[in-house]
C-alpha positions as CSV (number, residue, x, y, z in Angstrom):
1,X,-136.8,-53.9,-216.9
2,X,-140.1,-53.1,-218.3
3,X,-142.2,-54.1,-214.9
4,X,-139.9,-51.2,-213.0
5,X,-140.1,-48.8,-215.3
6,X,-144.1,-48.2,-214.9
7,X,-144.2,-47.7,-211.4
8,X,-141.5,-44.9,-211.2
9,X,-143.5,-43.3,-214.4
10,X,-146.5,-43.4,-212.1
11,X,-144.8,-42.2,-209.0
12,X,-143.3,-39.1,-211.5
13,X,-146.9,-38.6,-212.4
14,X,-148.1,-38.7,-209.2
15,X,-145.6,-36.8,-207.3
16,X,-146.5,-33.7,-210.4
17,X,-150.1,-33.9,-209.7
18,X,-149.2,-33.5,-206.2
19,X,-147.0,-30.3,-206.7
20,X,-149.3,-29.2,-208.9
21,X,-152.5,-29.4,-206.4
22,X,-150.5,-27.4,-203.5
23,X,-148.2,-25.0,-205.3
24,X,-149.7,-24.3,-208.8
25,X,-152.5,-22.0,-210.2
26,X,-155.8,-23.0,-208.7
27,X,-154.1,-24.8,-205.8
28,X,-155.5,-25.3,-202.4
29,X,-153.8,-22.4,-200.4
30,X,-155.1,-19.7,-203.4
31,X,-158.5,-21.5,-202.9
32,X,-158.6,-20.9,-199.4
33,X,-157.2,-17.1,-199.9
34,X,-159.6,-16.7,-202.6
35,X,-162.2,-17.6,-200.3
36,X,-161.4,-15.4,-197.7
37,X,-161.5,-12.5,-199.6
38,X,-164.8,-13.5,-201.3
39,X,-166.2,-13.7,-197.6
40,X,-165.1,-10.5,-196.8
41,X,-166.3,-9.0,-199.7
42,X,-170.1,-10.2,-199.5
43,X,-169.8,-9.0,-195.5
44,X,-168.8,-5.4,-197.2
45,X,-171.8,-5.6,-199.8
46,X,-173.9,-6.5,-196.7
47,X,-173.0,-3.5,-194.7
48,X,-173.4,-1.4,-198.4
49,X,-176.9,-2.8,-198.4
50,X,-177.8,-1.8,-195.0
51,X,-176.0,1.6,-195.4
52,X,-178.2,2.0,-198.7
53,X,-181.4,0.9,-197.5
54,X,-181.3,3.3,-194.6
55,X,-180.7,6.2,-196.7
56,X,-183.2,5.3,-199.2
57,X,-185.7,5.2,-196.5
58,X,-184.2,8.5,-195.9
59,X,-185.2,10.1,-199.2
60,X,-188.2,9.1,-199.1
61,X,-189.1,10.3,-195.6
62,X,-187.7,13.6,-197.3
63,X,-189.8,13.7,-200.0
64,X,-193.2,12.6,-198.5
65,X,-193.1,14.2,-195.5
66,X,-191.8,17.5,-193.9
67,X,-191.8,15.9,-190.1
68,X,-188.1,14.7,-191.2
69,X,-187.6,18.2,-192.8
70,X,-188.5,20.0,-189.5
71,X,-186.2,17.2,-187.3
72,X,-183.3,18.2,-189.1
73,X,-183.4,21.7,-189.2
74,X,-184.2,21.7,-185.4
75,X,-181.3,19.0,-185.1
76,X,-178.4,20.6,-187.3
77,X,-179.2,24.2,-187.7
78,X,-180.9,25.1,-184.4
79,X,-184.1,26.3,-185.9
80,X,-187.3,27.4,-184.1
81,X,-191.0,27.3,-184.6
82,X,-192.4,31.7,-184.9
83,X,-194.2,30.6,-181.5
84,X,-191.2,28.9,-179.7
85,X,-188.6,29.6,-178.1
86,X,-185.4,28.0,-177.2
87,X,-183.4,27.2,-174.4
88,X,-180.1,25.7,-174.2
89,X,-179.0,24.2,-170.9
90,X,-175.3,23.2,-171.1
91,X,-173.4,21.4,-167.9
């Protein structure tokens, strides 16, 4: 009685360990979900980092030098030099 009694304990054990590993917490589909998201998330800091270090370099064009100054108010308010003058060709 005693010699069929330990392999159906192990078998319970084993077949626990088993629902465990694909269904409970830590288990292999959360794992894989888990690191999904964690690959999307360092892609995101990645394009925060690039966003970041472009408008850093940004500043400090605007601070060092008026050549970016002078861009943008040409660019986004039209501005002209007191010797210029401007033209707009439109199609």
């Amino acid at each position: 009685m005693r010699s069929r009694i330990v392999p159906i304990v192990l078998a319970l054990l084993l077949l626990i360990l088993q629902w465990q590993l694909w269904t409970g917490r830590g288990s292999v589909p959360e794992v894989t979900e888990l690191e999904n998201k964690l690959s999307a998330q360092k892609e995101g800091n990645a394009r925060a980092a690039l966003a970041n270090d472009r408008l850093a370099s940004e500043v400090n064009d605007l601070k060092e030098g008026l050549e970016m100054v002078e861009e943008r108010a040409r660019q986004e308010l039209g501005m002209v030099k007191p010797d210029e003058v401007f033209v707009q060709i439109t199609r």
